[in-house]
Residue, then its C-alpha position, 0 to 999 in steps of 0.5 A: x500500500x505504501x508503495x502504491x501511494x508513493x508511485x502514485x504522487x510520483x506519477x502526479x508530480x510529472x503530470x505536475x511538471x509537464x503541465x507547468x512546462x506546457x503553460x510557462x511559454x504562455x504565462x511569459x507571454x501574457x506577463x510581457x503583454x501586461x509588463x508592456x501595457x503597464x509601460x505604455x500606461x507609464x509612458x502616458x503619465x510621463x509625456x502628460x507630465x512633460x507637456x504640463x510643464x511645457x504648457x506652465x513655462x509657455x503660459x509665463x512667457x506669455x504673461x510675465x516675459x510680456x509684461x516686462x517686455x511691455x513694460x520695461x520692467x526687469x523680469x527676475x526669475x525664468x522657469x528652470x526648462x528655460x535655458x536661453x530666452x528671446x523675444x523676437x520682434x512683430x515684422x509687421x510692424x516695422x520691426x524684425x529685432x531681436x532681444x535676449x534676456x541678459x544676467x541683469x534681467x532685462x532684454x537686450x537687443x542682440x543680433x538674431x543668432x544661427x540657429x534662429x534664422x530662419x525661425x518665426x513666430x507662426x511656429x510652435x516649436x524648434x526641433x534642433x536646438x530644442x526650443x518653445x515658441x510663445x506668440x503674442x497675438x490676440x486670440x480673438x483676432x484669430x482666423x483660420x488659414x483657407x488652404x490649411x483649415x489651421x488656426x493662426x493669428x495674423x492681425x496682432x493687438x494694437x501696440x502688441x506683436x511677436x513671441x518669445x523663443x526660449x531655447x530649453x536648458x539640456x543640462x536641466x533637462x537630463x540632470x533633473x527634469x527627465x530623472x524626475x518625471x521617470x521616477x514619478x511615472x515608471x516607479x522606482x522599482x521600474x527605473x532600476x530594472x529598464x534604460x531610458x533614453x530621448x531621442x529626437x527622431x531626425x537625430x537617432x545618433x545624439x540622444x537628448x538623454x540616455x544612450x542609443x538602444x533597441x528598445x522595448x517600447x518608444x512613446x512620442x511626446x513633447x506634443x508642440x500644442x502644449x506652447x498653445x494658450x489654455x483652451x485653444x488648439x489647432x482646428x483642421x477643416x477639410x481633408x487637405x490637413x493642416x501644417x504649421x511650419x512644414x509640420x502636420x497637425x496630426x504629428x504636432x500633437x502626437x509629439x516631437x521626440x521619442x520616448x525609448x524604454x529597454x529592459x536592462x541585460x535582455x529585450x524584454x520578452x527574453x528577459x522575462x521567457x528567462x524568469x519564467x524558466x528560473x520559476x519554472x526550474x526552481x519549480x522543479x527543483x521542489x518537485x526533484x525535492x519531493x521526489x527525493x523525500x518520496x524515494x527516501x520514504x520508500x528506502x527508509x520504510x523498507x529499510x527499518x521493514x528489513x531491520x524490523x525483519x533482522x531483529x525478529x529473527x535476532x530475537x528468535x536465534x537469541x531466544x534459541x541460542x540461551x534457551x540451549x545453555x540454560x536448559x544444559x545449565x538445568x539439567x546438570x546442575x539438576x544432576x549434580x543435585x540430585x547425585x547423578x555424577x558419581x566420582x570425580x571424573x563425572x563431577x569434572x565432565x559435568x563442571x567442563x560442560x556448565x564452563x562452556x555453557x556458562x561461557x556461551x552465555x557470557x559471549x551472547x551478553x557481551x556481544x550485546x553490550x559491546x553492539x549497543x556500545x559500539x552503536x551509540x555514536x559516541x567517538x572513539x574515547x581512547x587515542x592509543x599506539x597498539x602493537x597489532x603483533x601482541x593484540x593478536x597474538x594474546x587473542x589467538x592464545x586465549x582461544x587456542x586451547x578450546x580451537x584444538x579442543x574441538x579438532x582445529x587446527x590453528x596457524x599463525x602468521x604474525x608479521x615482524x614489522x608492524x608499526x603502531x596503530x592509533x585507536x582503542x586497544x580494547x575495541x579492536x581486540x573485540x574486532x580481532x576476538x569476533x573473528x577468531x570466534x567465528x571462524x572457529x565456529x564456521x571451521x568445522x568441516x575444514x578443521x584449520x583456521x589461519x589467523x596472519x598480519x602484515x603492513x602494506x606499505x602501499x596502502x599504508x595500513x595493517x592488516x588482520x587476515x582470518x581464514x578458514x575452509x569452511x562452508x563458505x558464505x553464498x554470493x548473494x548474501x555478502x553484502x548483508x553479511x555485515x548487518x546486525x543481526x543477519x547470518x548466513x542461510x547455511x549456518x542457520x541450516x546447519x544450526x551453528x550457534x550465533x547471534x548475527x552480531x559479530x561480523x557487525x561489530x568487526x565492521x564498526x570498530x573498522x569504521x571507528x578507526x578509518x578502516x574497513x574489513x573485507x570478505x573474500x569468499x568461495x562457497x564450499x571452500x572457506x572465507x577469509x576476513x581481512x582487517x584493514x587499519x590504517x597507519 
């Protein structure tokens, strides 16, 4: 059941993906339409703002700069777009001078420069240096042009003529005015994600702010009707159209220069196909998570199943193997009692079997204990030189007489030049101990185990070799013979007494010590054990 869940949102997670795969070309492409309508909204806001302040300093031309080119009177202060201020007089009546606004306040007659030549005052606007032009004529005297359908204004008031002609400063513009406008507009988040620039049409190679791009969006703004007095505008009657200084009526109120807008790093549409697929593969990443978290579910339910099953068996063996003793214990102690052992000979048999079974019972406890020690995850607490040679040496000893007791014959090997090895002396001689024990155990149908060290100088590590030609281990269960509480199909079958603990504790006390135990097996002919310490 577990596992047919886990496929199943195995299952719907790739569903999951193609279908985000399927729709994050379409979902960037909606999110561009709207990134582009929010900019073209923004570009609105921000040529309406531009025009509102060309209109402000059109409307104090005509009002302030006329009174005090009517009056004679000093005019103190110009709006900041203005960089350079002229007033160019009515042709019609007899004069055609022109004057500029000094550092004193006061207009001056100075000669009409280059680029006014060939400017007059029934213009609107000076494309190159960009300029405003303010006429002074009635509005009520107002007529419309026959052949154009444009309203003009051709018979001035009575003592009243010209217009003003304010070249806009570049500096104020790129320094204050556009920043300005752009932050109000776009938003700051906007200005530090996309690159601006104004440019004027004719004129792509000097852009009046920013730097040349490929951009994203251009807006027209800066519409030449904004210079008009508040509530007039140009009227066009007919189908020829209508021009003002070679420039149609349509195009003037459109605007003059262009607006560029430019994702910054990548076009746009690009920019946001490469958000989509960071969304989408992050996206992925949690679902690569998730599939994780489902397969290590799965090797970690059937893992603890399968220690679940180990110990199940452990517990049976255990309870087999000290049901064993104690029922020996029992009976002899029962006929020691009882008086069944008459003379000493009986009475020392009788003591030499509860010996071993009592020592039985001892090394089943012990293992226990030392693999709930050695698996506490607790470090190494003891940082010793050990002699390998009287390690194993002692331990080999200490189980010779009982080896040779049950028919086996014992070899040794020990090397001559062994260097020192750094750990703890008391769980490697339980490592050295389980291997000796074991193969006693497993070595009955051989009657030989060969216990050997030696230093490879090329792997710079000690190593304990056990052998013995017993039954041998089957292929297929090497790799779980390490694990706690396993044992060996054949060794079960031929009812060898053991926990399933000591192989396991042989490979912890390697691994305490930065080694490992390796196994070398032919079934029907033996297995050899080797412990690789390192130096």
């Amino acid at each position: 059941m577990p596992l047919a869940i886990c496929g199943s949102l195995v299952v719907l997670l790739g569903a999951i993906t193609a279908v985000q795969y399927q729709w994050s070309g379409r979902v960037a492409a909606a999110e561009v339409q709207r990134e582009k309508e929010h900019l073209d909204s923004a570009a609105s806001l921000f040529a309406s703002q531009f025009n509102e302040v060309v209109s402000q300093a059109a409307q104090f031309l005509r009002q302030n700069a006329w009174a005090a080119i009517e009056r004679g009177e000093k005019l103190a202060s110009t709006p900041e777009l203005v960089g350079e201020l002229y007033y160019l007089e009515d042709p019609a009546q007899g004069r055609e001078g022109v004057r500029r606004l000094s550092a004193t306040g006061f207009f001056t007659p100075v000669p009409r420069p280059d680029w006014l030549a060939n400017s007059r005052c029934d213009g609107l606007v000076i494309e190159w240096p960009p300029a405003i032009i303010a006429g002074i004529q009635d509005p009520a005297a107002a007529e419309r042009d026959r052949d154009t359908g444009t309203l003009v204004w051709r018979r001035p008031r009575p003592g009243q003529g010209g217009c003003f002609v304010a070249r806009i400063d570049r500096a104020y513009l790129t320094a204050t005015l556009f920043p300005q406008l752009l932050r109000q507009s776009f938003g700051e988040t906007a200005v530090r994600e996309y690159d601006f620039a104004v440019v004027i049409p004719d004129r792509p190679q000097d852009p009046l702010y920013g730097a040349p791009m490929s951009p994203d969006l251009r807006r027209r703004f800066f519409s030449a009707l904004s210079t008009l007095p508040p509530g007039h505008s140009l009227v066009v009657r007919g189908s020829a159209g209508a021009f003002l200084k070679g420039q149609p009526a349509a195009a003037l109120s459109r605007g003059i220069w262009d607006l560029e807008v430019a994702h910054k790093g990548a076009p746009l549409a690009r920019a946001f196909r490469q958000k989509s697929r960071r969304v989408l593969l992050f996206s992925l990443g949690l679902e690569l998570v998730l599939v994780a978290a489902i397969v290590f579910l799965v090797v970690g339910s059937r893992r603890m199943q399968r220690l679940a099953d180990q110990k199940m068996r452990f517990v049976a063996g255990i309870s087999h193997e000290l049901r064993t003793p104690v029922a020996s214990l029992a009976m002899l102690s029962r006929n020691l009692a009882d008086g069944l052992a008459p003379g000493p000979d009986r009475v020392k048999q009788y003591g030499e079997l509860i010996h071993q079974q009592t020592r039985r019972l001892n090394d089943m406890i012990e293992h226990t204990l030392q693999y709930a020690g050695v698996h506490s995850g607790l470090p190494l607490r003891v940082h010793e030189q050990i002699d390998m040679r009287s390690l194993v040496r002692e331990s080999v000893e200490e189980r010779r007489a009982d080896l040779e007791r049950s028919g086996i014959e014992v070899e040794m090997a020990i090397g001559e030049d062994l260097p020192a090895v750094s750990g703890d002396a008391k769980l490697l001689r339980t490592a050295v101990d389980n291997l000796i024990e074991n193969a006693g155990r497993h070595a009955a149908a051989g009657r030989w185990i060969r216990v050997a060290t030696v230093y490879s100088g090329a792997e710079k590590e000690v190593q304990v070799t056990v052998a013995d030609r017993g039954a041998g281990i089957d292929p297929a269960e090497e790799r779980e013979i390490f694990e706690p509480f396993s044992r060996g199909r054949a060794a079960m079958e031929a009812h060898v007494p053991g926990s399933g603990l000591g192989l396991s504790l042989v490979r912890s006390a390697a691994q305490a010590h930065h080694g490992a135990v390796t196994l070398v097996s032919e079934p029907g002919r033996g297995c050899t054990f080797t412990l690789h310490l390192p130096v």
